[in-house]
C-alpha positions as CSV (number, residue, x, y, z in Angstrom):
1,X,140.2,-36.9,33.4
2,X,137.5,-34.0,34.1
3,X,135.2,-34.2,31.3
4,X,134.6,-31.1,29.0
5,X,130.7,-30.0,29.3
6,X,131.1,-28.3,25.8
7,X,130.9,-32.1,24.2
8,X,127.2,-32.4,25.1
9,X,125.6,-31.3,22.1
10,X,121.9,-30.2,20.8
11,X,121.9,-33.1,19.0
12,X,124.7,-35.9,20.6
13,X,127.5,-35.8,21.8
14,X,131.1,-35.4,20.2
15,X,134.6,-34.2,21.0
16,X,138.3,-34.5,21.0
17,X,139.2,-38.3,22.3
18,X,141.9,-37.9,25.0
19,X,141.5,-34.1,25.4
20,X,138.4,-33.9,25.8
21,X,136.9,-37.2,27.8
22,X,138.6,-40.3,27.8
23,X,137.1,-43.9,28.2
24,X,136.3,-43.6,31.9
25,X,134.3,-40.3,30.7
26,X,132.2,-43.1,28.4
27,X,131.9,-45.5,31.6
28,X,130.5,-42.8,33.4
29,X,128.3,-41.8,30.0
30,X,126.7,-45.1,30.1
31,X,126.1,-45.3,33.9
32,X,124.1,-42.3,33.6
33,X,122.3,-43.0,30.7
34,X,120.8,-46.4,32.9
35,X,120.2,-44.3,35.7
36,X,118.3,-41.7,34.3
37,X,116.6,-43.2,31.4
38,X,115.6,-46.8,33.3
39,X,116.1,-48.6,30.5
40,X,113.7,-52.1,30.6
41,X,115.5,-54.4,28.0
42,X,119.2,-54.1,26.0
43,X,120.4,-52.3,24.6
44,X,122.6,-51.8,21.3
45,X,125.8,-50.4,21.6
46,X,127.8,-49.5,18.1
47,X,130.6,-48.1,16.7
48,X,132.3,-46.2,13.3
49,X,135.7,-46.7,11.9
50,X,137.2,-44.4,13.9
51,X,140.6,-45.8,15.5
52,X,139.5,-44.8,19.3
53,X,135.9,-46.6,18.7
54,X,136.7,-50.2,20.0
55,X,138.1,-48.9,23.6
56,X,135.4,-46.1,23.8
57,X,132.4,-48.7,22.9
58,X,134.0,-51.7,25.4
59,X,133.7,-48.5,28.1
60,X,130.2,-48.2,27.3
61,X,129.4,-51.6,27.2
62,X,131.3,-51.7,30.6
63,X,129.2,-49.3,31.8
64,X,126.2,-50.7,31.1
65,X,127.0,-54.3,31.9
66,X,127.8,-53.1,35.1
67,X,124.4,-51.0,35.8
68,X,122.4,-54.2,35.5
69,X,121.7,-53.7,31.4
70,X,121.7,-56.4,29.0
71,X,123.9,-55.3,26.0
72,X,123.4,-56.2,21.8
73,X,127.1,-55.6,20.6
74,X,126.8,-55.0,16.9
75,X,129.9,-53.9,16.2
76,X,131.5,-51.8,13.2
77,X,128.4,-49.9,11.6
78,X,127.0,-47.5,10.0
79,X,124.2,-45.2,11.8
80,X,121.6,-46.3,10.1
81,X,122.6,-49.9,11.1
82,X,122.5,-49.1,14.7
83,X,118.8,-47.5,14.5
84,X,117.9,-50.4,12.3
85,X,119.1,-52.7,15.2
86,X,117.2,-50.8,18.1
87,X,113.6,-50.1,15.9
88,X,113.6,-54.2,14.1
89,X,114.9,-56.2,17.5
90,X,112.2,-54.0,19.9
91,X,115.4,-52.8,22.3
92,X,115.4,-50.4,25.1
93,X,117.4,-47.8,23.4
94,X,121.1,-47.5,22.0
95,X,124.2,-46.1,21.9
96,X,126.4,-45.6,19.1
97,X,129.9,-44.4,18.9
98,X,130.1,-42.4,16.3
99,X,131.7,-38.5,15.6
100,X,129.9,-38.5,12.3
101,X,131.8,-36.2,9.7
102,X,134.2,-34.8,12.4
103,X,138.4,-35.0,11.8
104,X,140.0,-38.7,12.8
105,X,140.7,-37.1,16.6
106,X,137.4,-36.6,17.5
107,X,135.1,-39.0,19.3
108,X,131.6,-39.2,20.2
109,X,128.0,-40.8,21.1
110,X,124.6,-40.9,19.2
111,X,122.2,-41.9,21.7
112,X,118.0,-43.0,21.3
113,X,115.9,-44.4,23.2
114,X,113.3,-47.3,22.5
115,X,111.5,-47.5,18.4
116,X,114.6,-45.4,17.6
117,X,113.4,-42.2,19.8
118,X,115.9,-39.7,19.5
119,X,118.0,-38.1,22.9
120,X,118.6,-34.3,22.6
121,X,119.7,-31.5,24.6
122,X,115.8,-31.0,25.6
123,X,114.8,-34.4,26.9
124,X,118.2,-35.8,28.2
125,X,121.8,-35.1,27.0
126,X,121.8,-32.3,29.4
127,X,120.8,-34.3,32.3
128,X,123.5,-36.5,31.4
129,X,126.4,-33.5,31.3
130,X,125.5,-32.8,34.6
131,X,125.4,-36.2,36.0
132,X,128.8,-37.2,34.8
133,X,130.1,-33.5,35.4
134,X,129.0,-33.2,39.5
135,X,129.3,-36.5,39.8
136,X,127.7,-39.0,41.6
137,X,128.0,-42.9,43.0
138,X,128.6,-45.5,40.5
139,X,126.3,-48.0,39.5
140,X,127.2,-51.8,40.6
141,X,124.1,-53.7,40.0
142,X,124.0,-57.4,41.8
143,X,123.6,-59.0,38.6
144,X,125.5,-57.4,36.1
145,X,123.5,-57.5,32.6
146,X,124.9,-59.9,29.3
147,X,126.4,-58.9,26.3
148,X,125.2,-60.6,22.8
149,X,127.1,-60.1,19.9
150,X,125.3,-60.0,16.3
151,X,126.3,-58.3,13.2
152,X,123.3,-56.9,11.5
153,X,124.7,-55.8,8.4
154,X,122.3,-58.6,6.3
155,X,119.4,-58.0,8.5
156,X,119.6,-53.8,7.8
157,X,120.4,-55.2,3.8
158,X,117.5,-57.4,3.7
159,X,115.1,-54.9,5.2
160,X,115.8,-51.9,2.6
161,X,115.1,-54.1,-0.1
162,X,111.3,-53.3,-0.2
163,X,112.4,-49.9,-1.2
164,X,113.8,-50.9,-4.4
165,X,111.0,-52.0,-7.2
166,X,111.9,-55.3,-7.8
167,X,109.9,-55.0,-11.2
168,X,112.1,-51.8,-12.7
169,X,115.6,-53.4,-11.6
170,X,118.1,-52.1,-14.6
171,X,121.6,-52.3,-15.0
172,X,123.6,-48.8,-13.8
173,X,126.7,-47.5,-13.2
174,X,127.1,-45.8,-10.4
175,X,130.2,-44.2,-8.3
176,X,130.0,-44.6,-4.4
177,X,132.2,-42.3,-2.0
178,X,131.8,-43.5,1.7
179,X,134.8,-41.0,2.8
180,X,136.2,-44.2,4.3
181,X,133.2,-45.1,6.4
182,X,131.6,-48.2,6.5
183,X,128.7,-47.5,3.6
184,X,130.7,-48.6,1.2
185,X,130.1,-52.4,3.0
186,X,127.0,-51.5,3.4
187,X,126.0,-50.6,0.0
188,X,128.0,-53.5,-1.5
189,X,127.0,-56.1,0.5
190,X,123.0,-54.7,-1.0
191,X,124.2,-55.5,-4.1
192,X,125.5,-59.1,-3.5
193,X,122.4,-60.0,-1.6
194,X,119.7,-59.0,-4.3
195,X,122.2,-60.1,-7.5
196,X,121.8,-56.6,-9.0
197,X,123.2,-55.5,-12.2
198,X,124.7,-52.9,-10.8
199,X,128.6,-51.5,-11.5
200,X,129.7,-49.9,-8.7
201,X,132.8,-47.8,-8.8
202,X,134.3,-46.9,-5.7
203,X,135.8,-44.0,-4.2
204,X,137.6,-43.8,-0.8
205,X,135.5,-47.6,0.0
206,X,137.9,-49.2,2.1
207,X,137.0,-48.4,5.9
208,X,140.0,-46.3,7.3
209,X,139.3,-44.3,10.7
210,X,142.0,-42.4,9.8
211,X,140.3,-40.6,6.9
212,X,143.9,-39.8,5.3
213,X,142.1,-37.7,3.0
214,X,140.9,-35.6,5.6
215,X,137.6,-34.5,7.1
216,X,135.1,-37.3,6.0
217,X,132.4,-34.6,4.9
218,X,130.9,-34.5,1.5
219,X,128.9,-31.7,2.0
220,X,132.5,-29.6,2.4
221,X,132.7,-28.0,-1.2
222,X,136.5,-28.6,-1.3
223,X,135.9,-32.5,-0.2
224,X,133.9,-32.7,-4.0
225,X,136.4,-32.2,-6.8
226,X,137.5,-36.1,-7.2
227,X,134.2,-36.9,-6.7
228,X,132.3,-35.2,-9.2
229,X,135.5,-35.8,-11.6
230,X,134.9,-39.3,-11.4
231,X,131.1,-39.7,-11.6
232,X,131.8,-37.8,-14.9
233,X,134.7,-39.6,-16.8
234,X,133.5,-42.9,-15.5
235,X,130.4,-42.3,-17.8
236,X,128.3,-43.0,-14.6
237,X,124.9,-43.0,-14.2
238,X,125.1,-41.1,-10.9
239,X,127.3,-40.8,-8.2
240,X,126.5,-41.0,-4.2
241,X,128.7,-39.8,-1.7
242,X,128.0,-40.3,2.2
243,X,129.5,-38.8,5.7
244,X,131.8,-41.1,8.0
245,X,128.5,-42.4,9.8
246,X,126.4,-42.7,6.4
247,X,123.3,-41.0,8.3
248,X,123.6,-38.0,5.3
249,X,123.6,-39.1,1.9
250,X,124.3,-36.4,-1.2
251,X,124.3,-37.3,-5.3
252,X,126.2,-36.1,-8.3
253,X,124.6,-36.5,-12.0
254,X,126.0,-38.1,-14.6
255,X,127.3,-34.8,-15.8
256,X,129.4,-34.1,-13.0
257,X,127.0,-31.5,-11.0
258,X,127.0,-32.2,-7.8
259,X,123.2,-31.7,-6.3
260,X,122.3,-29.5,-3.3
261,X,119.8,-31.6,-1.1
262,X,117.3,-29.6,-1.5
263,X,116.9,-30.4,-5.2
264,X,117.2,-34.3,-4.3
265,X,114.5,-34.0,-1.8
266,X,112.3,-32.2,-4.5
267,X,112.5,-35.7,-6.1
268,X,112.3,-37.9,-2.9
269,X,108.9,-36.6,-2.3
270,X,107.6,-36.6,-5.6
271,X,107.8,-40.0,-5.5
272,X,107.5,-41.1,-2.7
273,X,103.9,-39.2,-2.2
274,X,102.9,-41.3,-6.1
275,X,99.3,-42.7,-4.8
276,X,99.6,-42.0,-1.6
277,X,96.7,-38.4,-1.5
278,X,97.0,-36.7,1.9
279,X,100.3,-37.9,3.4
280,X,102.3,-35.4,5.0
281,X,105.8,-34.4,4.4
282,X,107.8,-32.6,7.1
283,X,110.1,-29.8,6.0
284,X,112.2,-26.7,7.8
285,X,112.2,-23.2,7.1
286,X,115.9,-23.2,5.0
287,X,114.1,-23.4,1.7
288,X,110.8,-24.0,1.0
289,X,109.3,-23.4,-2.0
290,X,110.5,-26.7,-4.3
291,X,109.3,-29.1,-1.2
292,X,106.0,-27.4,-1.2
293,X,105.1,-27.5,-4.7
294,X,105.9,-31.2,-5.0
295,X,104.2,-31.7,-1.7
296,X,101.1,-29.9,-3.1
297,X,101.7,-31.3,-6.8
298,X,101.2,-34.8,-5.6
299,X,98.0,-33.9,-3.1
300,X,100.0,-34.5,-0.1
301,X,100.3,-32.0,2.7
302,X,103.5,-29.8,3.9
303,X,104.1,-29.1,7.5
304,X,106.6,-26.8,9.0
305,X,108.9,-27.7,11.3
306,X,112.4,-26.3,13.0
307,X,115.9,-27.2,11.6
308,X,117.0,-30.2,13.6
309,X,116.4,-34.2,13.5
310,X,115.1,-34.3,16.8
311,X,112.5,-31.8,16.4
312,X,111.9,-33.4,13.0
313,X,111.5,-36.7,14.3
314,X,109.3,-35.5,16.8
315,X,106.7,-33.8,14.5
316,X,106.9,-36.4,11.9
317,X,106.0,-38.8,14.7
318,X,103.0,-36.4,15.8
319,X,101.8,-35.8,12.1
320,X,102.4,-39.7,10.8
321,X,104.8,-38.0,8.1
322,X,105.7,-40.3,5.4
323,X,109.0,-38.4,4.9
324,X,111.2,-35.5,5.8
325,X,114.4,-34.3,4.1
326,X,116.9,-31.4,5.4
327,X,119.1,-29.4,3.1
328,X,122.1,-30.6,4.6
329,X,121.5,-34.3,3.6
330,X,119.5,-36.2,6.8
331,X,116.8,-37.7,4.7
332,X,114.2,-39.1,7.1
333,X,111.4,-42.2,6.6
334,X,108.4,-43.0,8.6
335,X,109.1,-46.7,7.3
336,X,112.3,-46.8,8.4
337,X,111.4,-45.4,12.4
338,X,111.4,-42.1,11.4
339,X,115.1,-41.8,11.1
340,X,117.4,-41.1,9.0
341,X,119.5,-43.6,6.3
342,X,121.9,-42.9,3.8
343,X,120.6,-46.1,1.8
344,X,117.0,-45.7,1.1
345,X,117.0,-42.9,-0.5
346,X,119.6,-44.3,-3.1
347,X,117.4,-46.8,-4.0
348,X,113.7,-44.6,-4.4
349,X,116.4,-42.6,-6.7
350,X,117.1,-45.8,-8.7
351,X,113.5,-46.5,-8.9
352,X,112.8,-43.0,-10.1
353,X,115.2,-43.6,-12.7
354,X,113.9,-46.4,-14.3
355,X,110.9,-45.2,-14.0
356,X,111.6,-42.2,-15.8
357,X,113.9,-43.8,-18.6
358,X,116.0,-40.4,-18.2
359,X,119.7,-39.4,-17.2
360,X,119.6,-38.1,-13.6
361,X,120.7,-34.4,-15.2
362,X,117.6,-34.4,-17.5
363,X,115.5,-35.2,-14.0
364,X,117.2,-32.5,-11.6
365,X,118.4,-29.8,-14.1
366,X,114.2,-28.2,-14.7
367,X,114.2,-28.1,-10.4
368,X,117.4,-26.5,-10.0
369,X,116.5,-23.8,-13.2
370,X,113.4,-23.0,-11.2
371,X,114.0,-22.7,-7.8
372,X,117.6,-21.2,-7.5
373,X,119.1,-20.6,-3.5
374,X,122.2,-19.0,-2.6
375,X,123.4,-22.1,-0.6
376,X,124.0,-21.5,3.7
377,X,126.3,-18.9,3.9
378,X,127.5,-18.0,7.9
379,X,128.3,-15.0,9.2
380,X,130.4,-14.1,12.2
381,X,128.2,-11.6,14.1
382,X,128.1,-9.9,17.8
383,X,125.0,-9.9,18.2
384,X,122.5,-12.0,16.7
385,X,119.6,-10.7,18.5
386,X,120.0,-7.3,17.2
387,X,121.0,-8.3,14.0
388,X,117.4,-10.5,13.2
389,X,115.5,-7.3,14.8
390,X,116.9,-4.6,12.8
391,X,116.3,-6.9,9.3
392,X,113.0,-7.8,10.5
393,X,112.5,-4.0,10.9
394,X,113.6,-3.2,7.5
395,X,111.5,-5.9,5.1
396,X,108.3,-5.0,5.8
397,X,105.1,-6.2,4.0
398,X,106.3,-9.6,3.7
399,X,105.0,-13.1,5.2
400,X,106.8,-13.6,8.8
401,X,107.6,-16.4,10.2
402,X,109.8,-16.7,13.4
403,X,109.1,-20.1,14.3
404,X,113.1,-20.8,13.7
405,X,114.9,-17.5,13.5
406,X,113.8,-15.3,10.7
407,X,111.6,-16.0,7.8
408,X,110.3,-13.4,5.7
409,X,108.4,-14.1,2.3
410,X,107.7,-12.3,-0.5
411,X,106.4,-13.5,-3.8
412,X,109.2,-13.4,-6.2
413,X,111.9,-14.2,-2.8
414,X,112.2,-15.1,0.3
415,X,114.3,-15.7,3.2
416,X,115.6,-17.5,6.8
417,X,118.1,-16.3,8.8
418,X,119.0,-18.9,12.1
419,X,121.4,-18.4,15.4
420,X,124.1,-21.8,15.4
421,X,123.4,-23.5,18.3
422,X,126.9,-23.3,19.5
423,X,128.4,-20.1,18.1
424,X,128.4,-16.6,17.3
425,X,127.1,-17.3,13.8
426,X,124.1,-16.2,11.8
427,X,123.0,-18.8,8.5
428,X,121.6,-17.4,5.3
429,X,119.3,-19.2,2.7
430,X,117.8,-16.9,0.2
431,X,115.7,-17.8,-2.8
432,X,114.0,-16.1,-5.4
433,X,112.3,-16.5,-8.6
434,X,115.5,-15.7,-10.5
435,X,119.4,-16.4,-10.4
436,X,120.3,-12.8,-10.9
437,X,117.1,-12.0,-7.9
438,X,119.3,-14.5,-5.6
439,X,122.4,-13.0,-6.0
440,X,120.9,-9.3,-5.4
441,X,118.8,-9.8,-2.1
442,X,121.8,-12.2,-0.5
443,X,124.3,-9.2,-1.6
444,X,121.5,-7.2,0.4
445,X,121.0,-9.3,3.4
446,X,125.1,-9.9,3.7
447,X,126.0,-6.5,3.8
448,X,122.9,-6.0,6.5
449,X,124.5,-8.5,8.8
450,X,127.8,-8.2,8.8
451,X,127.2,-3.9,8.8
């Protein structure tokens, strides 16, 4: 079938399977990526739980194979499995199949290139659109490349065990919600491996590409009722809920509150930065003010960077960031190839905790009372463009930034307004010194944009 263009993404690629490519469209994927990126080693080539994901990953592998390019099969994982594969076994670069939090019909590809480099729209997911879209002869090398199986489920397991402090290991309780994805392997099999006293109780844990509970996304406020309901009667410690492809990660307390990122991240670096004077921390323009007073609290330094994990991963790369965390729950680790796991920061929680001695709630609810946000809100708007200008013309006086969209500060509030990528939207953060000083200026900035 003719490929739709509309699945090459910013970020990866990701569409409806059958309607929008089919496995030939993967073949021709793979061919592509060999050409263009001349790939000098194997590769690894994964896949999710999704029902389409063993056909569309045997195209791949097809494709590849048949371009010349040896091949690492590693089978049902999660993403941070795959760039654990490509970053510990030195490989070429990798291909996952993977629609991350997308419904059960949708299909897709997270693609990097060698130490876990990631492929955007800017450096090659375009080239590939056009490759497979004007199409072009395939690729039949002479000696068509091998294909090594290995699950690396122990190996990833093993590895993220020098995040946990062996010393501070305590017995908790703790609720785990992989939305049917295969985290809930993952973060079971940590447990069996290291003998941890550790009850886990678990939510939607058996791997089901179906997702008969719907969209696998935990960040979708209606996805979090059962979730938080049973963090709280269970008497857990915490709870810790992942996306489809576990490469986001978000926490409830043991109160039943279920944590916005950007309070979590607040905590990440605050610990993370403990004797470690000078190391930088990467953050975006969402909200700022919490990750710059820990950043600045623990001697480190903050650098500003655009919403996005390439550009993230990019900039932490350039700065030698220690860590970077987005509001929407990528959580990012120089140690761990600067990308992004849905494990690690589970376990730097833990340590925190028995660091600390305190409920989760007693560590998370003085952040939250602090610095209060509105959450993103989107807007449908016309025209973005003129939108930004006219509310750039109106808040005068305050700090501007424009490095992505609109930031303007003040010193009791500030806030960013972004274009989506892909449509007609604008994105609102706001926050402010005050709940009742959130609620006014987003009222404010609402009725701006959609006026």
């Amino acid at each position: 079938m003719k490929i739709n263009p509309a699945i090459f993404k910013a970020y990866d690629i990701r569409g409806i399977y059958n309607e929008d490519f089919d496995d030939q469209n993967f073949f021709e994927i793979a061919q592509a990526y060999v050409k263009f990126f001349k790939p000098k080693g194997r590769i690894a080539v994964g896949m999710d739980v999704r029902i389409s994901s063993p056909q569309l990953k045997k195209a791949i592998i097809k494709g590849l194979t048949e371009a010349g390019c040896d091949v690492l099969d590693i089978g049902l994982c999660s993403t941070e499995m795959y760039y654990l594969a490509v970053g510990h076994y030195k490989l070429a670069g990798g291909i996952q199949v993977t629609a991350s939090h997308n419904p059960k019909e949708y299909n897709g590809l997270k693609l990097v290139k060698k130490e876990v480099q990631p492929i955007s729209k800017e450096n090659g997911i375009e080239n590939l659109r056009d490759m497979v879209a004007t199409g072009w002869q395939k690729i039949k090398a002479e000696k068509p490349g091998k294909v090594e199986k290995k699950n690396v489920l122990d190996v990833f397991c093993n590895f993220s065990t020098k995040f946990l402090d062996q010393a501070k290991i305590k017995p908790f309780k703790i609720v785990i919600n992989p939305n049917f994805g295969y985290e809930g392997e993952v973060v079971k099999r940590f447990v069996k491996l290291n003998n941890l006293p550790w009850q886990l109780i678990g939510l939607n844990d058996v791997p089901d590409g179906t997702f008969p509970k719907g969209r696998p996304d935990p960040f979708v406020p209606e996805n979090r009722p059962e979730f938080v309901k049973l963090t709280k009667t269970s008497q857990a410690d915490f709870g810790v809920a992942w996306d489809a492809d576990a490469d986001r990660v978000f926490f409830c307390d043991d109160k039943g509150n279920f944590i916005e990122s950007y309070y979590t991240n607040h905590l990440l670096i605050r610990s993370l930065l403990i004797g470690k004077k000078g190391e930088k921390i990467v953050y975006d323009p969402r909200y700022t003010w919490a990750l710059v007073d820990a950043t600045k609290e623990m001697k480190g330094k903050a650098v500003l960077e655009r919403v996005g994990h390439s550009y993230i991963k990019q900039c932490m790369r350039k700065e030698n960031a220690i860590f970077s965390g987005e509001s929407s729950g990528h959580t990012y680790f120089r140690d761990f190839w600067y990308a992004d796991t849905g494990l690690i920061p589970v376990l730097i929680l833990i340590n925190l905790l028995a660091t600390e001695q305190k409920k989760l709630s007693q560590l998370i609810a003085p952040i939250i009372k602090k610095y209060p946000i509105s959450g993103e809100i989107n807007s449908i708007v016309e025209n973005p463009d003129k939108t930004l200008l006219k509310i750039e013309k109106l808040f005068k006086g305050g700090k501007k930034n424009k490095l992505d969209g609109l930031s303007i500060e003040y010193p009791d509030f500030r806030f960013n307004i972004r274009k989506s990528n892909t449509e007609p939207l604008l994105r609102l953060n706001v926050e402010a010194r005050t709940k009742l000083l959130v609620k006014e200026k987003t009222r404010e900035l609402l009725k701006l944009i959609r006026s």
